[in-house]
N, CA, C and O atoms as a GROMACS GRO file, in nm:
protein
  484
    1UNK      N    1  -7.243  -7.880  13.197
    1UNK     CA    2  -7.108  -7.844  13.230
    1UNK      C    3  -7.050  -7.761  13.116
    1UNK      O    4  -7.074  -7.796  13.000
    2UNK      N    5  -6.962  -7.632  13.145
    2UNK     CA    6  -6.941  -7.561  13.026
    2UNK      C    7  -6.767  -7.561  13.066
    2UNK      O    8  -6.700  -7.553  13.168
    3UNK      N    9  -6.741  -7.574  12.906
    3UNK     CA   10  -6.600  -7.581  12.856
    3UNK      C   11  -6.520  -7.424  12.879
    3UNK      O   12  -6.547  -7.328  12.807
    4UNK      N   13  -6.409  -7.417  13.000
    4UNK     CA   14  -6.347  -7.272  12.958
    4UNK      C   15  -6.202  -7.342  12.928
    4UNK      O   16  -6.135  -7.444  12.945
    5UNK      N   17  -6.203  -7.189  12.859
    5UNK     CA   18  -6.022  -7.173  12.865
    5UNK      C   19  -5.926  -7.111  12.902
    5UNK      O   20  -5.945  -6.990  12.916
    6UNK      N   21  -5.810  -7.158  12.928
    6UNK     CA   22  -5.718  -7.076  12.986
    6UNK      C   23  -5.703  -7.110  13.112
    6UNK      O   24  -5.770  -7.208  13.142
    7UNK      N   25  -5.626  -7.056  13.214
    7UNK     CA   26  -5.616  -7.049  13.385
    7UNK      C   27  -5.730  -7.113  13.417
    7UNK      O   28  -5.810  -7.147  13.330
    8UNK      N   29  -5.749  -7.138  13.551
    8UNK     CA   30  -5.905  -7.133  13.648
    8UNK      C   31  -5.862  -7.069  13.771
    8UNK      O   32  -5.936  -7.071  13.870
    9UNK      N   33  -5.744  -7.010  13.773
    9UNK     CA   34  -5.684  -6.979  13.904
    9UNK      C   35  -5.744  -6.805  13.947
    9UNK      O   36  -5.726  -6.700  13.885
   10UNK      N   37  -5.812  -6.828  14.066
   10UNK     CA   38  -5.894  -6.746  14.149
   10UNK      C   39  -5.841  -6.633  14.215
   10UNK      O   40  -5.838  -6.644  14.338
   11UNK      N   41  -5.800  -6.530  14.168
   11UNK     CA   42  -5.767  -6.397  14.280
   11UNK      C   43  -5.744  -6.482  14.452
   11UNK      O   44  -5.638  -6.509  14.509
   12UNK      N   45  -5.884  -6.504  14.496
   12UNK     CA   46  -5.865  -6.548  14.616
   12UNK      C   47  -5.790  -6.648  14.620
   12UNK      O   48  -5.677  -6.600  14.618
   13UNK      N   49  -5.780  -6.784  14.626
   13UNK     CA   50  -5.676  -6.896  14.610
   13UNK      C   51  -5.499  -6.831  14.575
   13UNK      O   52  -5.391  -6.843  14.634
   14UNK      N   53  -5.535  -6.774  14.471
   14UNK     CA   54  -5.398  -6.746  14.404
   14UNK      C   55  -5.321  -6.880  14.368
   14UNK      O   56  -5.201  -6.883  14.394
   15UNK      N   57  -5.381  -6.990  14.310
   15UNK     CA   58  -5.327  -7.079  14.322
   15UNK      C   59  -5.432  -7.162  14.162
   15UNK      O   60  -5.550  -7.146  14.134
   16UNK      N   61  -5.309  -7.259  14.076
   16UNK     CA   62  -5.402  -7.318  13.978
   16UNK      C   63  -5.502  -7.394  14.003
   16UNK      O   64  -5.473  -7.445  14.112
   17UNK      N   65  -5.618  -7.440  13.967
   17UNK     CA   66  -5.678  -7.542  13.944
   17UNK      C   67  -5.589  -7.660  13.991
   17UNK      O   68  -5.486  -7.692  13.933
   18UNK      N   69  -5.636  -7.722  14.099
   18UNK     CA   70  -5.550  -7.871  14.162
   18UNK      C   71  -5.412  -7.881  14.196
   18UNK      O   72  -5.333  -7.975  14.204
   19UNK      N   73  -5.404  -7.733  14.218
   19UNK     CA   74  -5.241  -7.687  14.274
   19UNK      C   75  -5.198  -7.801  14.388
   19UNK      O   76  -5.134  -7.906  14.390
   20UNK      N   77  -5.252  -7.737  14.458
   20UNK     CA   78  -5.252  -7.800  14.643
   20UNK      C   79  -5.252  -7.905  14.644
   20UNK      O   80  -5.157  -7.962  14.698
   21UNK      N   81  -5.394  -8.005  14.563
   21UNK     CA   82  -5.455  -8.176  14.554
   21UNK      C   83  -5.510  -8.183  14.617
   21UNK      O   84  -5.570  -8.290  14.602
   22UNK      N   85  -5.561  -8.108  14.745
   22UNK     CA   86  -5.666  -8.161  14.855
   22UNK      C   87  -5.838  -8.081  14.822
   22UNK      O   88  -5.937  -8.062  14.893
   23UNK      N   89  -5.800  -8.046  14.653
   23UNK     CA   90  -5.976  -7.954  14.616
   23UNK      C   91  -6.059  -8.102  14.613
   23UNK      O   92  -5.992  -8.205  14.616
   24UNK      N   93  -6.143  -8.107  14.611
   24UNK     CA   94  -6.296  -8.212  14.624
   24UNK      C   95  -6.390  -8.139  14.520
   24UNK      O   96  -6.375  -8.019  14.503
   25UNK      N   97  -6.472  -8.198  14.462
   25UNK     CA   98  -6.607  -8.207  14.385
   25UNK      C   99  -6.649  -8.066  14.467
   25UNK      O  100  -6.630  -7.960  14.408
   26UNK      N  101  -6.713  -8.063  14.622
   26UNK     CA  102  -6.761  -8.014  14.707
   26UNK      C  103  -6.735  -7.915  14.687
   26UNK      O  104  -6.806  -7.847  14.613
   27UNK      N  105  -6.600  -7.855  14.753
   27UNK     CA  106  -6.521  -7.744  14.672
   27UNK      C  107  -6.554  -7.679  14.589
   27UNK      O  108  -6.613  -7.573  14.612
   28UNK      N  109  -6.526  -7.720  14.464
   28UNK     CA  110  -6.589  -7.694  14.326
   28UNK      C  111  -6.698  -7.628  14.324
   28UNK      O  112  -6.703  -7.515  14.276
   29UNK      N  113  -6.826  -7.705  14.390
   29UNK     CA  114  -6.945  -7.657  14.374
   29UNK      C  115  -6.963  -7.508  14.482
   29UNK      O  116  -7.050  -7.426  14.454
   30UNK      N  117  -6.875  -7.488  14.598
   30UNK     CA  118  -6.901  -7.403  14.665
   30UNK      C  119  -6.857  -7.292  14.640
   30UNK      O  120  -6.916  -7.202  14.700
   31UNK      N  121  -6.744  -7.250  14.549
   31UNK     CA  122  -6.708  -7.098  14.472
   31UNK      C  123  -6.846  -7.061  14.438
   31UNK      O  124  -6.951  -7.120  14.413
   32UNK      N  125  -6.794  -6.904  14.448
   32UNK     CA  126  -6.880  -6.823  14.367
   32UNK      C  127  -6.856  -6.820  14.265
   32UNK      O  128  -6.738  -6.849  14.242
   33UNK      N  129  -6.949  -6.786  14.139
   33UNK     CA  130  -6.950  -6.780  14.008
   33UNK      C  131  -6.862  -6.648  14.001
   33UNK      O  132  -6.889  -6.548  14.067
   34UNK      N  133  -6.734  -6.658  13.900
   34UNK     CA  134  -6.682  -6.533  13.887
   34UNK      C  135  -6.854  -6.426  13.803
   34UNK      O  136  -6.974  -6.443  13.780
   35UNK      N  137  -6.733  -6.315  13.788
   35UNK     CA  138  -6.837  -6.203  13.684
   35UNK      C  139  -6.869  -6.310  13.534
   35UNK      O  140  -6.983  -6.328  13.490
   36UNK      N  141  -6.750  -6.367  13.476
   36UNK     CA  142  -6.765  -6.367  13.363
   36UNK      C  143  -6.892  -6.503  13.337
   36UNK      O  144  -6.968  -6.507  13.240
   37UNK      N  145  -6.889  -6.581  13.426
   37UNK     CA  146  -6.993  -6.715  13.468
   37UNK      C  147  -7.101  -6.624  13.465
   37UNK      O  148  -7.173  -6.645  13.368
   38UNK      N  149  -7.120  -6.576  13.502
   38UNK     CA  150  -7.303  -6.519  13.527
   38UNK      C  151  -7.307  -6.425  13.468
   38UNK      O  152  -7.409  -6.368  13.506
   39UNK      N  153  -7.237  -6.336  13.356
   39UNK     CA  154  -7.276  -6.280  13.272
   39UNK      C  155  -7.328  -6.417  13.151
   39UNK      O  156  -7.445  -6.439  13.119
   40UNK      N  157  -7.235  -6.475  13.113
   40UNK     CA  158  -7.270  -6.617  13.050
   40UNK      C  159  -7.403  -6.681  13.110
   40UNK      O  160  -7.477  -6.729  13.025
   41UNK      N  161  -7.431  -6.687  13.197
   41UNK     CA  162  -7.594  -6.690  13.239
   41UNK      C  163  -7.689  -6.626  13.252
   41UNK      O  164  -7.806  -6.663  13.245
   42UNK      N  165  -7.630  -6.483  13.281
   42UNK     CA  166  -7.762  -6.394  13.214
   42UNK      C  167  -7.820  -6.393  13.074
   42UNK      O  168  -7.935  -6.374  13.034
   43UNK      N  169  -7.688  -6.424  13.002
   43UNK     CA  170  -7.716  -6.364  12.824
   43UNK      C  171  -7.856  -6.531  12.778
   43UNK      O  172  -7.961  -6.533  12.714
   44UNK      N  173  -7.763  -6.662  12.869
   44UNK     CA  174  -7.790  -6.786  12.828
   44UNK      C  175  -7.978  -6.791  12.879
   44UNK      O  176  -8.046  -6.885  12.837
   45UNK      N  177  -8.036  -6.694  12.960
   45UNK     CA  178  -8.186  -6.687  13.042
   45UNK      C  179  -8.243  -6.586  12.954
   45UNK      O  180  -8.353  -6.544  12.990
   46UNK      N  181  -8.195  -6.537  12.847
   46UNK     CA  182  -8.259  -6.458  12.768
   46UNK      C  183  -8.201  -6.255  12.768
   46UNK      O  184  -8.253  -6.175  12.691
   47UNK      N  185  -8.099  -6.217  12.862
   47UNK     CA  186  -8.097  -6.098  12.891
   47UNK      C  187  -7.958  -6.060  12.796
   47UNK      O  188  -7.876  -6.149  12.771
   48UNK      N  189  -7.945  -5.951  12.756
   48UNK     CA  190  -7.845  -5.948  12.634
   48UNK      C  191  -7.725  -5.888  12.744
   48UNK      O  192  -7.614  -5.888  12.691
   49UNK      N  193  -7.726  -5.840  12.877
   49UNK     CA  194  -7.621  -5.836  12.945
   49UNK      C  195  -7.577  -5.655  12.924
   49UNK      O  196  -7.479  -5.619  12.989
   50UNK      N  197  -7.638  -5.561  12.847
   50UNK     CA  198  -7.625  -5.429  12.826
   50UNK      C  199  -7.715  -5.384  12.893
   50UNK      O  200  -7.804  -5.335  12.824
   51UNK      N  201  -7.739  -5.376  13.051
   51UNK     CA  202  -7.805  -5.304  13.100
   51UNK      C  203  -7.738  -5.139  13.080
   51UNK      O  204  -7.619  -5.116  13.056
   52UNK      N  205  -7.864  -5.016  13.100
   52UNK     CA  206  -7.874  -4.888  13.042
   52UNK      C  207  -7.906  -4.836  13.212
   52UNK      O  208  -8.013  -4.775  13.226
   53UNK      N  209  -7.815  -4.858  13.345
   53UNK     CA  210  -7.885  -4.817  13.422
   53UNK      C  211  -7.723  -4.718  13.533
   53UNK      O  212  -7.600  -4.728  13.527
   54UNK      N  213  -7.793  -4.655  13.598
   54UNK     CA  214  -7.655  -4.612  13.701
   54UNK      C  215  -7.652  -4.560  13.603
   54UNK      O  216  -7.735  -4.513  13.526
   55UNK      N  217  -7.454  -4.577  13.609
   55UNK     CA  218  -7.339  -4.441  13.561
   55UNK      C  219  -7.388  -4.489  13.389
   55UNK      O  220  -7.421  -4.397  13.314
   56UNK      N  221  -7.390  -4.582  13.353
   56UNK     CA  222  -7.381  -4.636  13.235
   56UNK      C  223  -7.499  -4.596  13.140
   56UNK      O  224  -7.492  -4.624  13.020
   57UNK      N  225  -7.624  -4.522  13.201
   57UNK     CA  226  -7.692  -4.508  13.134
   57UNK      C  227  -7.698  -4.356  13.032
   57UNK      O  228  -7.642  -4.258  13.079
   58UNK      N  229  -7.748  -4.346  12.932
   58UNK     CA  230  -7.717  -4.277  12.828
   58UNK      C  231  -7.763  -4.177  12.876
   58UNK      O  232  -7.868  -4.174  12.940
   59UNK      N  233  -7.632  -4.000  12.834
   59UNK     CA  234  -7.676  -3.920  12.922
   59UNK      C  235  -7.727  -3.810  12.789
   59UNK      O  236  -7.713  -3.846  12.672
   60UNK      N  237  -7.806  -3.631  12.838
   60UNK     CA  238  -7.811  -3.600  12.724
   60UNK      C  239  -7.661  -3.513  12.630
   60UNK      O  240  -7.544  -3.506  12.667
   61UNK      N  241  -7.712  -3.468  12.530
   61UNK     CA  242  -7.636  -3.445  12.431
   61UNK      C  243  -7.500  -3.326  12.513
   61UNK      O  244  -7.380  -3.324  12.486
   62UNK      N  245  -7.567  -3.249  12.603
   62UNK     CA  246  -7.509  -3.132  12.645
   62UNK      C  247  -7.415  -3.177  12.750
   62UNK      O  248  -7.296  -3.145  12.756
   63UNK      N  249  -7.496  -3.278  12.855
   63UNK     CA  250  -7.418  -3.357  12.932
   63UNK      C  251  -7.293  -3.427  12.889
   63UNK      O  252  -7.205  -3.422  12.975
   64UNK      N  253  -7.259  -3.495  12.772
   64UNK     CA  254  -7.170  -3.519  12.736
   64UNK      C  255  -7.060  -3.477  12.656
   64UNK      O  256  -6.948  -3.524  12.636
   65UNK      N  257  -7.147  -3.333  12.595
   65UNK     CA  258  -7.072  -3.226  12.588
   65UNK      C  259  -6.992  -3.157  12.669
   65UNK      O  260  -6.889  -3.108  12.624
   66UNK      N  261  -7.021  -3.144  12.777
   66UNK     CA  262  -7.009  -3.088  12.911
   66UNK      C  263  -6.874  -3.182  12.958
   66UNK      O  264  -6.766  -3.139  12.997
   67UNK      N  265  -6.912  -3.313  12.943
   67UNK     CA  266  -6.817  -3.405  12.954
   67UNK      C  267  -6.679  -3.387  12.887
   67UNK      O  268  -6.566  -3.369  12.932
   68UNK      N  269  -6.724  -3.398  12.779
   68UNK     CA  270  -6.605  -3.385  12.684
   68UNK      C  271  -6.510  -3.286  12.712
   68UNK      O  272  -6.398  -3.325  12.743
   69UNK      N  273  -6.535  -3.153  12.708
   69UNK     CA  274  -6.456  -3.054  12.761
   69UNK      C  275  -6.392  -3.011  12.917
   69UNK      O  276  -6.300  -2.937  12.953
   70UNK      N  277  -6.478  -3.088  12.982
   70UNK     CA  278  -6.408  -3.133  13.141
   70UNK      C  279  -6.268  -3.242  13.117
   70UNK      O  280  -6.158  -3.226  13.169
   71UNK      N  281  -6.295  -3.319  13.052
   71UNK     CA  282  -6.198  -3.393  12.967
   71UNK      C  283  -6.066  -3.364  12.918
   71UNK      O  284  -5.954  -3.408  12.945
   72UNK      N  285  -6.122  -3.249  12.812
   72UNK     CA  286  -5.986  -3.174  12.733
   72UNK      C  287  -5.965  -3.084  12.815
   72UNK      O  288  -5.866  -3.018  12.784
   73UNK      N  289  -6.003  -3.059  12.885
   73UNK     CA  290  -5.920  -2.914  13.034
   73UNK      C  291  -5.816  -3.013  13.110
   73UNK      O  292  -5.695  -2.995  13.119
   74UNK      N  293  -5.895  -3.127  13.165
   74UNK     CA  294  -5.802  -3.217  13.225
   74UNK      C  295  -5.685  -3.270  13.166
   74UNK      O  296  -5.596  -3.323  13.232
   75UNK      N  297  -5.683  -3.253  13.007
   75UNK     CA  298  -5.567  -3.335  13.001
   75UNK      C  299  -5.448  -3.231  12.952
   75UNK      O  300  -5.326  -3.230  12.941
   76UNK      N  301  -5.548  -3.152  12.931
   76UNK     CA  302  -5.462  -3.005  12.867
   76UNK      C  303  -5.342  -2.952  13.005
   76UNK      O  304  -5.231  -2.899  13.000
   77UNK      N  305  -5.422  -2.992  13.112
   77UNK     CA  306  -5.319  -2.957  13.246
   77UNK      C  307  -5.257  -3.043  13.269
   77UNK      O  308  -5.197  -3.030  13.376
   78UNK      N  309  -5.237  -3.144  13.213
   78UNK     CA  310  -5.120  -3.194  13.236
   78UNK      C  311  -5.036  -3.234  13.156
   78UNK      O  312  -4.973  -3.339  13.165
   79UNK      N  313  -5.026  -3.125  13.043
   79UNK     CA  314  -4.946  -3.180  12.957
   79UNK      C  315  -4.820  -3.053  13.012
   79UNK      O  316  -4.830  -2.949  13.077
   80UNK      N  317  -4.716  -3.118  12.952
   80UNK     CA  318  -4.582  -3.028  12.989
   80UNK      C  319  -4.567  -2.944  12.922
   80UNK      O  320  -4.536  -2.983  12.809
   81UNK      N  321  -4.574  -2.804  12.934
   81UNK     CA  322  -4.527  -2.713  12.852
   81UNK      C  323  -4.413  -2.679  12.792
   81UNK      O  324  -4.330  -2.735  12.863
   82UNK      N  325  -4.345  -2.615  12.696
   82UNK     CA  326  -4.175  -2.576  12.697
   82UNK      C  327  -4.177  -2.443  12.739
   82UNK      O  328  -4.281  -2.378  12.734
   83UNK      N  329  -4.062  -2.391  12.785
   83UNK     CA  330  -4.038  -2.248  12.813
   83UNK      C  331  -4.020  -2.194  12.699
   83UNK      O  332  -3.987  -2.256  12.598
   84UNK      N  333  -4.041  -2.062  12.706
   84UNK     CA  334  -3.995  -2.004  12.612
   84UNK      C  335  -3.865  -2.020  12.531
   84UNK      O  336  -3.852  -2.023  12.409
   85UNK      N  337  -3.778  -2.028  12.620
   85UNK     CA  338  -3.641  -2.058  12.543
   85UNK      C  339  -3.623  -2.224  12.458
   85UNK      O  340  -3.562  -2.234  12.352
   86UNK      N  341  -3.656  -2.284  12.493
   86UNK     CA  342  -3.702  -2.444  12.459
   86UNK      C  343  -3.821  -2.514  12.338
   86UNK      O  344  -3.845  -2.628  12.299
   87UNK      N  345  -3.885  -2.352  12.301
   87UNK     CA  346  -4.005  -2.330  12.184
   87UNK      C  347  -3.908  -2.254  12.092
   87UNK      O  348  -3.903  -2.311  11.982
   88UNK      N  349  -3.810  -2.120  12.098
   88UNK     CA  350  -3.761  -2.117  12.067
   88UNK      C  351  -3.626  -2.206  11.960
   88UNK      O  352  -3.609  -2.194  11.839
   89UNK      N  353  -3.558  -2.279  12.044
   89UNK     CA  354  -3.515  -2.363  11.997
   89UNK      C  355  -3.532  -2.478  11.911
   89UNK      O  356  -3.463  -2.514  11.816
   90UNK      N  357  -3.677  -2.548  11.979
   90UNK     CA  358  -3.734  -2.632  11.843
   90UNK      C  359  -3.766  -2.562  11.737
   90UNK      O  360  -3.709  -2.588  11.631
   91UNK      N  361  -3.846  -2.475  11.742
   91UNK     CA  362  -3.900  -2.368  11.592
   91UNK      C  363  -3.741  -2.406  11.497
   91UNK      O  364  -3.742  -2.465  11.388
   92UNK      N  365  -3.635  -2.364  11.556
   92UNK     CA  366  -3.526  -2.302  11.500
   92UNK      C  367  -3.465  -2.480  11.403
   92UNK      O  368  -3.442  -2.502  11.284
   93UNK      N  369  -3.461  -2.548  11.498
   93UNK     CA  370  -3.371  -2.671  11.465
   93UNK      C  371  -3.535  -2.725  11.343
   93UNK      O  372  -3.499  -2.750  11.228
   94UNK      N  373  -3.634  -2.734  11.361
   94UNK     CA  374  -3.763  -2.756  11.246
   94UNK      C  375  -3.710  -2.683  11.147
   94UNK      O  376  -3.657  -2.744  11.054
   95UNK      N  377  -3.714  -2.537  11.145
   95UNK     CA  378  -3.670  -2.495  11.030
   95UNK      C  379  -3.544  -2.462  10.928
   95UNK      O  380  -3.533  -2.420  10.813
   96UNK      N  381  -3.457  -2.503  11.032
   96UNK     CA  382  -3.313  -2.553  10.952
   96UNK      C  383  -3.360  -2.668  10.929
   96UNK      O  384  -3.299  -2.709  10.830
   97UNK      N  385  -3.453  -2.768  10.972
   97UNK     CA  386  -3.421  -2.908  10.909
   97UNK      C  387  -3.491  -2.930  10.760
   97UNK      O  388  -3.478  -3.016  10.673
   98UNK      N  389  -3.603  -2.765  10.779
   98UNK     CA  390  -3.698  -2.812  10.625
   98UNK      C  391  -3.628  -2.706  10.559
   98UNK      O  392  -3.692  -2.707  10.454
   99UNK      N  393  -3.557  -2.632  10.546
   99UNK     CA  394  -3.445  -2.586  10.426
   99UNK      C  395  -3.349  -2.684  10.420
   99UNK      O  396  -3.291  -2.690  10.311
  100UNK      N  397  -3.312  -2.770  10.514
  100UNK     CA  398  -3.181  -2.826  10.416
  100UNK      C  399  -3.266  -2.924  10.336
  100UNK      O  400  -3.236  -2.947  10.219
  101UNK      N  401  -3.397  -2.998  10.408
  101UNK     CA  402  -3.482  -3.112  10.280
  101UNK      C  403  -3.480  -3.030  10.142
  101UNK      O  404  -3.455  -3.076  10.030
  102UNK      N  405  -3.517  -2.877  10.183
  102UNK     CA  406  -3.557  -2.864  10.058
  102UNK      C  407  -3.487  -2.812   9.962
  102UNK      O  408  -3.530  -2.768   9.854
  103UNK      N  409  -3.349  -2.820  10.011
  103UNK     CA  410  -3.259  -2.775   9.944
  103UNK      C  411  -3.192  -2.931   9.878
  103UNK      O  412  -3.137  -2.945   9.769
  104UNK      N  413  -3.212  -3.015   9.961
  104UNK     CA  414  -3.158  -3.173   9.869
  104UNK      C  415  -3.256  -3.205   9.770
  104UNK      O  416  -3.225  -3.284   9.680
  105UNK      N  417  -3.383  -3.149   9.774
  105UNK     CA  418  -3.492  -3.195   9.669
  105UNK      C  419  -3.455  -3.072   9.550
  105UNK      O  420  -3.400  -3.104   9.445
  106UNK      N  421  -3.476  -2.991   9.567
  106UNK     CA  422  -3.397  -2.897   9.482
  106UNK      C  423  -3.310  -2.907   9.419
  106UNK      O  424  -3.314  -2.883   9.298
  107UNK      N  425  -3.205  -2.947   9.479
  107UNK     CA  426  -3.090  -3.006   9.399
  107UNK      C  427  -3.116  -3.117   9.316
  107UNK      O  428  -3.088  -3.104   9.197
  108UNK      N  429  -3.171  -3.240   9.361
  108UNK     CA  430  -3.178  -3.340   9.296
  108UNK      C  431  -3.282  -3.336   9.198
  108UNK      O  432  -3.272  -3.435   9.125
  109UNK      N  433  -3.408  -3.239   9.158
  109UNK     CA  434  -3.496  -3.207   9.069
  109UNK      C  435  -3.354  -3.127   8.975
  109UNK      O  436  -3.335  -3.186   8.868
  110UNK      N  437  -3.302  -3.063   8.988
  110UNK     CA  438  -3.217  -2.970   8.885
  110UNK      C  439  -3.165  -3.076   8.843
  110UNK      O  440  -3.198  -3.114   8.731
  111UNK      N  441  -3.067  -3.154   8.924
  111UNK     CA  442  -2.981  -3.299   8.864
  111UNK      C  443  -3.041  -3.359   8.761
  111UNK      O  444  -2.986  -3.371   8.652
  112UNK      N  445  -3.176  -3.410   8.790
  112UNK     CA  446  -3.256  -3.503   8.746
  112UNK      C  447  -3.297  -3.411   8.612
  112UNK      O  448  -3.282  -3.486   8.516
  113UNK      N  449  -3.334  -3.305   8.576
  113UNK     CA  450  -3.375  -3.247   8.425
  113UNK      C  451  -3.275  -3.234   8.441
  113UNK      O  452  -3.281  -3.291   8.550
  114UNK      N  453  -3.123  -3.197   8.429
  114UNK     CA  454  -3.028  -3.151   8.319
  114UNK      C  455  -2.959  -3.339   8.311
  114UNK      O  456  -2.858  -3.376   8.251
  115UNK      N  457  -3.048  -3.417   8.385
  115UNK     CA  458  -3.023  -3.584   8.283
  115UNK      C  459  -3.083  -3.610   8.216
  115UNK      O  460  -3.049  -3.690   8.128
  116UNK      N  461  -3.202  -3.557   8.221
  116UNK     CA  462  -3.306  -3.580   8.130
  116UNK      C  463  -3.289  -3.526   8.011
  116UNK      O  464  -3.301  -3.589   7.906
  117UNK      N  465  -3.254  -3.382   8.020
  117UNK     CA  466  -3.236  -3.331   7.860
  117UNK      C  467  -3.122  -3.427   7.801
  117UNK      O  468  -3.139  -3.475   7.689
  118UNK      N  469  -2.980  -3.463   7.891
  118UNK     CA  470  -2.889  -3.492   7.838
  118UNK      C  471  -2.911  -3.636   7.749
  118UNK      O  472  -2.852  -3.665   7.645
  119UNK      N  473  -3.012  -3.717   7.822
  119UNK     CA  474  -3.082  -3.847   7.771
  119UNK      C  475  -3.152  -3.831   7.699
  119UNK      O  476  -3.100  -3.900   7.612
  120UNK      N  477  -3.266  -3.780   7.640
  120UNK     CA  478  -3.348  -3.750   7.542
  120UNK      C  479  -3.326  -3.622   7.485
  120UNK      O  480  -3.412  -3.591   7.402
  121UNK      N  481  -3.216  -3.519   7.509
  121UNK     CA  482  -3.206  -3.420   7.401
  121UNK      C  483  -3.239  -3.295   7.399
  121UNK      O  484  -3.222  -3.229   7.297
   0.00000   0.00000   0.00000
């Protein structure tokens, strides 16, 4: 008998472990083993459970190259573009925002040596 944790409640049932009260032993024994039960029995009969077969099996180098860039096309279309006027505008509000930084760092480097001389001389 193996120890789980958490829920036992079944997609099908939709219902907890001894919800109802009328489950039996019988019962019990007549579910199907979820996925995660008989992966736990494959690994437990000796099989490490990483089958290499179907979609899952390792493809070559070009193929997944091939992949990859089917990939970045797909996501590239759906990203939202700005209009022109809306690229415009960010550029503009970015670069007013890194002159005024660098105009407070500026300032406060000048501040900071004419304290420094005034402190040490």
């Amino acid at each position: 008998m193996t120890e789980t944790t958490g829920s036992t409640a079944t997609p099908e049932s939709g219902n907890p472990e001894g919800a109802d009260g009328a489950e039996t032993s019988a019962d019990v024994n007549d579910k199907v083993p979820s996925r995660r039960d008989r992966k736990r029995a494959q690994k437990a009969q000796g099989g490490d459970g990483e089958k290499k077969s179907g979609k899952r099996a390792k493809k070559s180098i070009f193929a997944r190259t091939a992949l990859f860039y089917r990939q970045i096309i797909a996501e590239l279309r759906k990203v939202v573009w700005p209009t022109r006027s809306e690229l415009t505008q960010y550029t503009t509000v970015v670069v007013v925002f890194v002159v005024v930084v660098m105009g407070l760092v500026a300032s406060m480097d000048y501040g900071f040596s004419k304290l420094s001389l005034w402190v040490f001389g």
